[in-house]
N, C-alpha and C positions, 0 to 999 in steps of 0.2 A: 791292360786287360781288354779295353773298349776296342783295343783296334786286332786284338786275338780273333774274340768274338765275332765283329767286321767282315774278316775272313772266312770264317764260319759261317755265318749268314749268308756273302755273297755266295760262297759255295755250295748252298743249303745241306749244310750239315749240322748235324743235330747240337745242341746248347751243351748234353750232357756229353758228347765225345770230346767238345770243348773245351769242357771244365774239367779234362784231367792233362792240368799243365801244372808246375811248379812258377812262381812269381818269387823274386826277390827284389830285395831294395839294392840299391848302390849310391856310393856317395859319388861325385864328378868334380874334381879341380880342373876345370883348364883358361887358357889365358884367348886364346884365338876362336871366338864364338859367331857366327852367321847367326842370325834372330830374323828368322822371316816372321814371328808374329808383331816386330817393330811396326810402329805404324808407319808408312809411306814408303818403308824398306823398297816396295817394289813399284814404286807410284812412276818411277822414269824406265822401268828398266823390263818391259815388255807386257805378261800375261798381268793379270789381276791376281789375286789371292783367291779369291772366289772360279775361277777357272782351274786354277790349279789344284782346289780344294773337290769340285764336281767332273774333276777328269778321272775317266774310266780305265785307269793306269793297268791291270788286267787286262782289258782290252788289249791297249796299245802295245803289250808287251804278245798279247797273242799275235801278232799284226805284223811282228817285228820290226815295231815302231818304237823309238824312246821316250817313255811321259816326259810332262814337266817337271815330275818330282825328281827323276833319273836325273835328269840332264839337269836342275838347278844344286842335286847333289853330289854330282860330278867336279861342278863347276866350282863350289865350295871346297871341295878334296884339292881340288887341279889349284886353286890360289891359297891355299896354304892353310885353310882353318883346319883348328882342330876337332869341333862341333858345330851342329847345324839344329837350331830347334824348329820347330813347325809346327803350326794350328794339326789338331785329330781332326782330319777326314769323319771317323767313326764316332766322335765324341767332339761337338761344336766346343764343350769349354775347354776339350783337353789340350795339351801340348804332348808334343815327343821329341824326343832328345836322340840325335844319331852322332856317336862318338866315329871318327875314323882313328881307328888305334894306330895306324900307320903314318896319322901325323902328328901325334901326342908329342911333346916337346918332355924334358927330360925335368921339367918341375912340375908337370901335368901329373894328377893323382887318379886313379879309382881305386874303387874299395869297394867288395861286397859286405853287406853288410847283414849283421846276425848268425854270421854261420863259423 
């Protein structure tokens, strides 16, 4: 929801056009996980976490330039994870979870959940 809203704000549009999304839960098995909130994950291997977290990936896309986010989720897809977690941009304590369904392995599970 932190990083809906996110959106909404940088595109000054109103809280209540916002707030009429549906939200559900989902469960996540999988075996092949990227964890950029690991600590030092990225301490050899180029930008900081704090660069990638203050880049203006809007921008960059207006620009037709590729963020870091792109290109570190690309790169995740391209060596064979199945998920990629990440500090929220929009929410300093949240996390976000980006499944690529296209490399789900065939013991990998989702499930929506309550419905």
């Amino acid at each position: 929801m932190a990083e809906t809203l996110g959106h909404y704000r940088y595109y000054d549009i109103s809280i209540t056009d916002a707030m009429q999304r549906v939200f559900v839960a989902i469960e996540v098995s999988v075996n092949r996980v990227f964890n950029l909130t690991s600590p030092g994950i990225l301490a050899d291997q180029g930008p900081s976490l704090e660069e990638i977290l203050d880049e203006d990936w809007r921008e960059k896309v207006r620009r037709m330039e590729e963020p870091l986010t792109q290109a570190i989720g690309r790169a995740a897809f391209a060596a064979g994870f199945e998920a990629l977690i990440a500090p929220s941009s929009a929410d300093k304590v949240g996390t976000n979870v980006v499944i690529y369904l296209d490399a789900l392995s065939s013991e990998s599970k989702i499930e929506v959940m309550g419905i």
